[in-house]
N, C-alpha and C positions, 0 to 999 in steps of 0.2 A: 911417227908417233913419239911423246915425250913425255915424261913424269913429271910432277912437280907436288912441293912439298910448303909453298908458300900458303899462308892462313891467308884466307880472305873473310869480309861479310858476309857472306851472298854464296854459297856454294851451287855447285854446277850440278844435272840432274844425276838421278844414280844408277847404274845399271847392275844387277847380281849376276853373279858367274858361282855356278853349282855343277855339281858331279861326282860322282861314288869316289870314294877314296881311290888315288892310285893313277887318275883318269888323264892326270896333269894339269890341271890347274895353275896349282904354284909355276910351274915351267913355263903358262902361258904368260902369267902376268908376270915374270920376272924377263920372259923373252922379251914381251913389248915393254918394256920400262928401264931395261938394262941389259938387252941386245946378250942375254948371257942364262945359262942355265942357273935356276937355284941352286945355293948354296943351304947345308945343315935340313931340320926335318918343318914342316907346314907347322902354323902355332896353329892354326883352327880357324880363326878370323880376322881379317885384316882388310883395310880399303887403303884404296892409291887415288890417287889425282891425276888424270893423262889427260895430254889434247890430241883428238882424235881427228883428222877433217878440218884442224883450225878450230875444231867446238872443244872444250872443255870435258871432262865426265870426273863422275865418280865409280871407281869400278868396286866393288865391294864381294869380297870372296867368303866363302862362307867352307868347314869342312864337309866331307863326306859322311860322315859319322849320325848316326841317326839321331843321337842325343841335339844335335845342331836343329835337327828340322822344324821341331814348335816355333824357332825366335825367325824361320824363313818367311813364313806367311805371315809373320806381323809384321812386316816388312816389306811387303808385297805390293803394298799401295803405295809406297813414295816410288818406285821402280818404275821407268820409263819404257825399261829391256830387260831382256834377260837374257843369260849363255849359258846352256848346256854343253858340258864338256863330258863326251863317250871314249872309252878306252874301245878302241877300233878293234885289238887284239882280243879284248878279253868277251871268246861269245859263251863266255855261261853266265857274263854278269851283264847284258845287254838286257834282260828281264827288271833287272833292277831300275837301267838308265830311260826303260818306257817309264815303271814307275814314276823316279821323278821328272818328267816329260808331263805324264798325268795330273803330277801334286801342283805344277805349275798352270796349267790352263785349266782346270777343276777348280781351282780357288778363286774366291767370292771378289778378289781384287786384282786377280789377272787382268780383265780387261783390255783382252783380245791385243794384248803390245808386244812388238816385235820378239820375236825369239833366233837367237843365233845358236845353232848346232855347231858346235867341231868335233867332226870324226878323228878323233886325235891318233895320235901313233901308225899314220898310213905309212909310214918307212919300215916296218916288221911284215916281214911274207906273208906271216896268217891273218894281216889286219884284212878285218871287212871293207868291202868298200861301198859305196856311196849308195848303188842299187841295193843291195844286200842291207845296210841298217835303214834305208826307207821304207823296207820291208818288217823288217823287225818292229820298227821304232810306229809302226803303223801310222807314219807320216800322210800317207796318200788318204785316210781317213780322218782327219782331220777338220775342225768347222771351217769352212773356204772365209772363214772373214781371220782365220788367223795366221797373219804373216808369220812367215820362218824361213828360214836357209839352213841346208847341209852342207858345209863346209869343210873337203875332207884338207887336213893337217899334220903335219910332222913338228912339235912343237920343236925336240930339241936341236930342228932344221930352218927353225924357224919360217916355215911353208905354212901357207895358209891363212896366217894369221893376219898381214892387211888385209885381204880380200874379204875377209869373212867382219872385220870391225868395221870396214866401210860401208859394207851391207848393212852391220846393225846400223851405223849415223845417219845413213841413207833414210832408212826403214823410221827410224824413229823422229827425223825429222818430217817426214810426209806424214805423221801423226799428231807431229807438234802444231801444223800449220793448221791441224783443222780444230785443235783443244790448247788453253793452256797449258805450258811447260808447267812442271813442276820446280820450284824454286825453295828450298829448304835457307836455313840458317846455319851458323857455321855449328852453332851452340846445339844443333840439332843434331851436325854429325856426329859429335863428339858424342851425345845419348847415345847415338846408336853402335859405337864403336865401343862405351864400356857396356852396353848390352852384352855386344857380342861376346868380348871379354868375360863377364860375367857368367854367362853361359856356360864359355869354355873350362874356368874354374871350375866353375861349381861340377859339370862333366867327368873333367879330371880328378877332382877331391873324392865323386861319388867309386868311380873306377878303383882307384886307391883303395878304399876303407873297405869294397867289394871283397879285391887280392886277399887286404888282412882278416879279413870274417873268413874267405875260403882256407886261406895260410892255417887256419885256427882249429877248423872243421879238420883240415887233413891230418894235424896236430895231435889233437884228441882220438882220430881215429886208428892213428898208428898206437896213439898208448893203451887204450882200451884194446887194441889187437895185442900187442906185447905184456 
C-alpha cells in the first residue's frame, strides 16, 4: 500500500475509519501510509489518498469525540466501506465500540456496505480476542445481508493491517460489480474536508469558552466563600 498526495479530477471512492478515542486510528493510517507510528496528537479529521490492491481509495478518518458524530452520517452516503477500529484492551469501553457498530448499520445510508473491524492492540496480555469481541460486539447477530470482518491487529506492529484492507477492496468490489461506484469530484473533497475542519473548530472553540465559564463559576465561588 502507498499514499499519494497528487490532485486529480475524478477522485477515487471514500471509505471512513471511526472508533472511540484512544482506539488507534491515527497509528493505522500513519502505519499504512508511512510504514511508521504517528508522530504529535490526532487534529480530529483528516483524509489520505492510498492505493490499496492497485484501486485507488480515499480513507477519511474522523475523531472519536462525540461532538464529531452529526457530520458522520452526513457522510455516510458517499462511503463505499467502512472501519471500525476497537481498542482490543480496553473492556469497559467495548459498550461504547457496539454503539458505534450500531450508529453505522442503523443509518438510513448504510446500505448494507462492507464493514471492516480491527480488533486493535492484540499485542497487550489483557487484549480480547477475536471470539470474545464477536461476542461483545454481537457480531453473530447481525442482518446476514451485512458483510463484515474481525480482524484482529497490532497496529504499532504493524499486523493485521493488509489482511484486513484487502478484505475491505475485496468486499467492496464485489459490491461495485453489481451497482455503480461512487465517483465524487475533486471540488467535492475539498467540501467535505473544510466540513470536517469546521466541525473540529467550532468543537474546539465550544470546549474552550466552556473551561472559561467553568474557570469563572470556580472564581466567584471562592470569593463569595472568602
Amino acid at each position: 500500500m502507498n499514499s499519494s498526495t497528487k490532485n486529480v479530477t475524478n477522485k477515487p471512492p471514500s471509505i471512513l475509519i471511526t472508533g472511540s478515542s484512544g482506539s488507534g486510528k491515527r497509528t493505522i493510517i500513519s502505519m499504512i501510509t508511512h510504514n511508521k507510528i504517528a508522530d504529535g496528537f490526532p487534529i480530529g479529521a483528516d483524509f489520505v489518498k492510498l492505493t490499496i490492491n492497485e484501486t485507488p481509495v480515499m480513507i477519511w478518518s474522523i475523531g472519536g469525540r462525540s461532538g464529531y458524530r452529526p457530520l458522520l452520517t452526513r457522510y455516510y452516503r458517499r462511503m463505499v466501506g467502512f472501519i471500525l477500529v476497537v481498542d482490543s484492551n480496553d473492556h469497559e469501553g467495548v459498550d461504547e465500540a457496539r454503539k458505534n457498530l450500531d450508529q453505522i448499520i442503523n443509518d438510513e445510508y448504510f446500505e448494507e456496505k462492507p464493514i471492516l473491524i480491527f480488533a486493535n492492540k492484540q499485542d497487550l496480555p489483557n487484549a480480547m480476542n477475536n471470539d470474545q469481541l464477536r461476542n461483545e460486539l454481537h457480531l453473530d447477530k447481525l442482518n446476514k445481508n451485512i458483510k463484515w470482518h474481525l480482524q484482529a491487529t497490532s497496529a504499532i506492529q504493524n499486523q493485521g493491517l493488509d489482511e484486513g484492507f484487502k478484505w475491505l477492496m475485496n468486499s467492496i468490489q464485489d459490491k461495485n460489480d453489481k451497482i455503480n461506484p461512487i465517483v465524487e469530484t475533486y471540488n467535492g473533497t475539498i467540501i467535505m474536508k473544510n466540513d470536517f475542519i469546521s466541525l473540529f473548530n467550532i468543537t474546539e472553540f465550544t470546549t474552550f469558552i466552556w473551561k472559561i465559564i467553568s474557570s469563572s463559576f470556580n472564581f466567584l465561588g471562592n470569593v463569595i466563600k472568602y
